[in-house]
N, C-alpha and C positions, 0 to 999 in steps of 0.2 A: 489377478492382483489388483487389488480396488485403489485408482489413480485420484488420491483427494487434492490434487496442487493445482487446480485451476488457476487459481490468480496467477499462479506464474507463466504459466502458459496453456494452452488450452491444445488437446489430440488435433490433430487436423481431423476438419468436418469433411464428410463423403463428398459434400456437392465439390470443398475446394480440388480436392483431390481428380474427383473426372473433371473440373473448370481447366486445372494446372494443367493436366496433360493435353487438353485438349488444343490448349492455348500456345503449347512446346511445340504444336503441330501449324496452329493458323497465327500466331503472332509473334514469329522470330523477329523480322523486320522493322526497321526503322518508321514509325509511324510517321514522324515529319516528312518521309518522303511521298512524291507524289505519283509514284510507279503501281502499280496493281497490290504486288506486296505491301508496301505502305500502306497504302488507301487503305485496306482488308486491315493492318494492325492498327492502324487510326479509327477504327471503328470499333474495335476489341477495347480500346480504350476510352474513347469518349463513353461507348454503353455502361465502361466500370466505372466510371464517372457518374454517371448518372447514376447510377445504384446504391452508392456509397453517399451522396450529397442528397437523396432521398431519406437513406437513413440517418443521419445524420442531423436533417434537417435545415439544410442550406441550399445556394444554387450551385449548380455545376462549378459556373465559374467561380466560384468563390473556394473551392478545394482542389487542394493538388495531395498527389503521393509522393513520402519522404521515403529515405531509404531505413528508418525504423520510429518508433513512438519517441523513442529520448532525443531524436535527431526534427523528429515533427515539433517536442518541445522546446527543445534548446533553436531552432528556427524562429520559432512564433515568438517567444521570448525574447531574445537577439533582435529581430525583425521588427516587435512592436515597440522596445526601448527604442531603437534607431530611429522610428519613424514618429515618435515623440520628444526629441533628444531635445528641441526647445523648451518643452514645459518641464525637463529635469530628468534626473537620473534616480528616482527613487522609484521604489519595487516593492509593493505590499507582498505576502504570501503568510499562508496557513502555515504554522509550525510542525503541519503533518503531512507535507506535501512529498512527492515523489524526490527523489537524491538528485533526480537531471532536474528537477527545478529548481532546489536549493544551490545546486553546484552553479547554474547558468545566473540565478541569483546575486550568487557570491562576486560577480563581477561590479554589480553596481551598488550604490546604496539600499539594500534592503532590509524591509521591518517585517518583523515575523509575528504574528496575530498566534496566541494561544489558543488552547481546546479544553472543553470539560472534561471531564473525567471519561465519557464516553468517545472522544474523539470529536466532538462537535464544534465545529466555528460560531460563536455569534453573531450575526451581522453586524448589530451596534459595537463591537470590537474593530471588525474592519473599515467602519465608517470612522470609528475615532482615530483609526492610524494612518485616512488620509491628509496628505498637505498639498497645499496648493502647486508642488515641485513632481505630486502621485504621476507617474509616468503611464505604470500599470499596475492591475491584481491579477494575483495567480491564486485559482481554489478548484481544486478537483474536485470533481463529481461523488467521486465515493472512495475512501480510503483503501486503499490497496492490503494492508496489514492488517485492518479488524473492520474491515466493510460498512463502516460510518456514510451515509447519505450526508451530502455536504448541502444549505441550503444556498444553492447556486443563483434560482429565480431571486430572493431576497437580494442578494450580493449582486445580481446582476443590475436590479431595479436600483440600488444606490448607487451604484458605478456612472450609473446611464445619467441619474442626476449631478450627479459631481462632474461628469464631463471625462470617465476614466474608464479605459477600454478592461473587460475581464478574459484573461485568457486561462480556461478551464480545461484539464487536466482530464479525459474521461474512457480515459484506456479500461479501467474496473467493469465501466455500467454499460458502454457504447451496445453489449450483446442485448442487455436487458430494454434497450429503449433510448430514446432523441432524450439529449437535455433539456430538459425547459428552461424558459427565460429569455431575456435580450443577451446572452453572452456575443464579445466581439472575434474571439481565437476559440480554436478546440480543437485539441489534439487525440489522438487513436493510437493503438498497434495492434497489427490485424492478428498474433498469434496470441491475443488474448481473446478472440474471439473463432477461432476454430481456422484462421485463414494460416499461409505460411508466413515462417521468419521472416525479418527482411523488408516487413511492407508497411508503413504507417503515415498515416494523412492528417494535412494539414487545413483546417478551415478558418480562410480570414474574411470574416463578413463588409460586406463592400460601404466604405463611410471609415473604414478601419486603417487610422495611418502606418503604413508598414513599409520597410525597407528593409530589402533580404541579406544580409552580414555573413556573402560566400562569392565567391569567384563569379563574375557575369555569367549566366546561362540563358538560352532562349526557349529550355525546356519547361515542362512545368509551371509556366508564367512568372517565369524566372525566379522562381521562387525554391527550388528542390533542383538543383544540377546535378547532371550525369544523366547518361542512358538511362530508359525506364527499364526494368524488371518487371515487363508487359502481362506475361506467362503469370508470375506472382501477385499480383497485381487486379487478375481478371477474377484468381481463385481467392484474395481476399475479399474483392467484391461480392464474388457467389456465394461465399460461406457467411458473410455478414447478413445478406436479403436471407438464408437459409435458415441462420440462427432467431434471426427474429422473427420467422413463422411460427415459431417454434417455442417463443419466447414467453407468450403470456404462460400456458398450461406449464411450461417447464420452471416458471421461479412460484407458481403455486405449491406445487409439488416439495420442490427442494426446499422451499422456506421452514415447510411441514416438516421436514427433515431436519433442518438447521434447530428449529425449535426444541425437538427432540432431546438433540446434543446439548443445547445451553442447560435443560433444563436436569436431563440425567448427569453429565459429567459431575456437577456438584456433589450430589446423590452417591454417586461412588466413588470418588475420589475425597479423601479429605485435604481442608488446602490449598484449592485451587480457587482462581479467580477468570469467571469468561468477561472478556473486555470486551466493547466497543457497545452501541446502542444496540436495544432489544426489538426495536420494533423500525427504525428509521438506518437501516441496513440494507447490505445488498442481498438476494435472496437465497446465497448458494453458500457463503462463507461465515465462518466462525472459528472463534480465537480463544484461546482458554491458557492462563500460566500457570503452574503447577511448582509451588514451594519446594524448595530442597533438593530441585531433579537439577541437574545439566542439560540442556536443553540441545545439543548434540547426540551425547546419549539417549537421552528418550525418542530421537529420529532416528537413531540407526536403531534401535529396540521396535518401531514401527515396521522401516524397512525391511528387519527381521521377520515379521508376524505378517509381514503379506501387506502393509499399507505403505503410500508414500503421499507423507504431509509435510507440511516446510514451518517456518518459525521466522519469529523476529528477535529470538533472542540473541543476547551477548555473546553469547558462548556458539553459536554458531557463525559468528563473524572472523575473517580472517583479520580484521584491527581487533577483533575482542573489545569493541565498543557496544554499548547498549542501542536498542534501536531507536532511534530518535524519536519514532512514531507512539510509542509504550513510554519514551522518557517524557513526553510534553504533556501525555493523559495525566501521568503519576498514577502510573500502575504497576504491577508487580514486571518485569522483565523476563524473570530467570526462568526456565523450566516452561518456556511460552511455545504454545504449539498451534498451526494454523489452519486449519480444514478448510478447502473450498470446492465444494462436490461438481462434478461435471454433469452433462445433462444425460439422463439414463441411467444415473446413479440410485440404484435400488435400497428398499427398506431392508435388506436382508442385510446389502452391505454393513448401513450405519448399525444396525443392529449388533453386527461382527465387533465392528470399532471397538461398540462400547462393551463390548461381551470380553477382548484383551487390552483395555485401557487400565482397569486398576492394575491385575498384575503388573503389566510394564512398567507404569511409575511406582510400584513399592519393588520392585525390585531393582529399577536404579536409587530409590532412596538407600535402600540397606546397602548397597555396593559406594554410597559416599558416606555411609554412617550417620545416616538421620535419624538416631534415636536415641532417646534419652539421659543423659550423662545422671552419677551421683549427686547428692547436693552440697552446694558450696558456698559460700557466705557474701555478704550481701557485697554494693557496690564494687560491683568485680570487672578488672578489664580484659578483654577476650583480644586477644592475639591474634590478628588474620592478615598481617602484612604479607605478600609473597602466595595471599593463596585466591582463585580465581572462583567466579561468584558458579554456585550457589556457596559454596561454602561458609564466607561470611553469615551468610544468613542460619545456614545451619549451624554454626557452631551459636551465634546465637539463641536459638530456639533451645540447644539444650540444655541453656544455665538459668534464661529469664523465670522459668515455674520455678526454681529453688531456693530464690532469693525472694526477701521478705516484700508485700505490699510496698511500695515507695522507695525501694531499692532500684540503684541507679546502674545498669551495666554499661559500661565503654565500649565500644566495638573499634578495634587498631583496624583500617585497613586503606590498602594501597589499589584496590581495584574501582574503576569509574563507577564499574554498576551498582555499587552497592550505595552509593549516594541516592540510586533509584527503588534499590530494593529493599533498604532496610525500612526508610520511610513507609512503602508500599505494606511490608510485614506490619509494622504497627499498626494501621490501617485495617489494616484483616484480620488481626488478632486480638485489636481491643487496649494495646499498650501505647502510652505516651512519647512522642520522638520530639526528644528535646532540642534537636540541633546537632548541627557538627562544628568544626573546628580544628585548624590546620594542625597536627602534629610533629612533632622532630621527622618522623618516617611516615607518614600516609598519612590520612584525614584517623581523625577521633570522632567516631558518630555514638549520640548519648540517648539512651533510651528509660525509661523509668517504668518500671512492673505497676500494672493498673489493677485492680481485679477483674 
């Protein structure tokens, strides 16, 4: 069964696997201790140490191990506000940052920098939304939801001049390669790169004012309290130095792959839209949203047919909100499906993919009646309070061709996504979106038939 959900986590790589066990055997013990046992786990550690601030691109001592990636970021975050709290409380970030940085965000003053259509940050955006109060910038290396390359070097070289530390986000790319740039923080988690749960590091570069926002600890350089998870720890390290041996030939390969998909999906499915950049991406992942499907259903119609891929859309969130990351592009949401190939992912596989992708999505369109209603006259309002997206959108699509040239349809609805979706339709299908406008019962979004 071909495993396309890299981004979310990655199989454990062979080296972590003989690392960890080997590690259950030589690094139980307390490394701070200075007994035999210690000594022998204190060495198990500094080497993983070393390994990981190699790749990484740092000194030893300038990285520690957290107890996950969202705990490495909400750390460095927490840490670099604190350790700036004179020059103020404001927090730049991308509008398509990870949930644990908007979440750790949410505590201070924060301004959130938009993206194009592709998921890209500008720099001169993030220059413009410093002020003399910038504490810190958060911009991740590459979008986790549609594998946008973020340009970090640019953003790091204007930080460096304004006097404003970047703490970058690089859980996505860490497998594919070191950040470039002057970055000050950089965060990881090692089960996005083949190592086990449970492990994720922090890199604060030395010049970098930090004060760590957790109980006094003297582990870790007091930066990451508690016991280490030595054992997990050594195998994160192994599997990192393992994957990027590994790393140039395998995002050649996969990108050839990736390219594949952007290029066929289109081709046979009608409807859909592949998001994020075509060329300044990561090398394994690609994103495509698919009109009129439910984007739940077409993963269990996946998981059905032998694949398992993940999504950003609405419809698979337990709030039923849209994804934030699909909301700030202004792109389509609904029916959004996420492929990120692991490494040793064969052409025969993607071939499979595309070989049961149409049928699945036309047969969840028929199972929500995505097809063409009778005709009905013009400036019509479409009724969709109470019903959960794609639907808005479909019942849309099946009145707009019957109604005259310059005929106006109202779309009633009470779901968030469709603020993102309807717009998004018009956009792909060539019709005018007029606006919306609060209604007695949900928003009134106004669309007018283009030719």
């Amino acid at each position: 069964m071909p495993y396309f959900d890299m981004a979310s986590a990655a199989p454990l790589h062979p080296v972590a696997r003989e690392a960890l066990l080997a590690a259950l055997d030589e690094g139980w013990a307390d490394p701070s201790r200075l007994y035999r046992e210690g000594r022998r786990a204190r060495l198990l550690l500094d080497a993983a140490r070393q390994t990981a601030a190699e790749a990484v691109g740092c000194r030893p001592d300038e990285l520690v191990f957290t107890p996950s990636g969202t705990r490495a970021l909400h750390d460095g975050l927490t840490g670099a506000m604190a350790g700036r709290r004179r020059t103020g409380r404001h927090v730049v970030v991308s509008a398509v940052e990870h949930s644990a940085v908007l979440h750790a965000a949410g505590a201070y003053e924060a301004a959130s920098v938009g993206v194009d259509r592709a998921g890209r940050v500008a720099p001169a955006d993030v220059a413009a939304a410093l002020r003399p109060d910038t504490a810190l910038v958060c911009l991740q290396s590459a979008n986790h939801e549609v594998g946008t390359v973020q340009p970090v070097a640019e953003v790091a070289e204007l930080c460096r001049t304004a006097g404003v530390p970047l703490l970058v986000d690089a859980a996505q790319s860490l497998a594919w390669g070191p950040v470039e740039g002057g970055w000050s923080l950089l965060a990881g988690s090692a089960h996005k790169w083949g190592g086990p749960p449970g492990v994720g590091l922090l890199a604060v570069r030395k010049g970098t004012r930090f004060a760590p926002q957790h109980p006094a600890d003297e582990r870790e350089s007091g930066r990451s309290p508690g016991f280490e998870n030595l054992p997990a720890i050594v195998a994160a390290a192994a599997s990192l130095r393992a994957v990027r041996s590994e790393a140039a030939a395998e995002a050649a390969r996969l990108s050839a792959l990736v390219d594949r998909i952007r290029v066929r999906v289109p081709e046979l499915v009608p409807d859909v839209e592949v998001v994020g950049h075509g060329t300044l991406r990561l090398p394994h992942l690609v994103t495509f949203s698919c009109l009129y499907v439910d984007g739940e259903a077409l993963l269990t119609a996946f998981d059905r047919a032998g694949f398992s891929v993940s999504s950003g859309s609405s419809c698979t969130s337990s709030t039923l909100t849209p994804s934030h990351v699909l909301k700030a592009m202004g792109v389509l949401s609904e029916g959004n499906v996420r492929v990120s190939l692991p490494p040793g992912t064969s052409g025969e596989d993607v071939d499979r993919f595309l070989d049961v992708l149409p049928g699945l999505v036309s047969d969840v369109r028929s199972h929500l009646g995505a097809t063409p209603a009778p005709a009905l006259d013009a400036d019509l309002v479409v009724d969709s309070l109470g019903k959960l997206c794609p639907i808005p959108v479909i019942e849309l699509a099946k009145v707009i061709d019957q109604v005259p040239v310059g005929g106006v349809v109202t779309v009633l609805s009470d779901d968030e996504a469709a603020g993102l979706d309807i717009p998004a339709w018009c956009s792909m299908r060539g019709h005018t979106y007029l606006g919306s406008a609060r209604a007695p019962q949900g928003t009134a979004y106004h669309i007018r038939r283009t030719p």
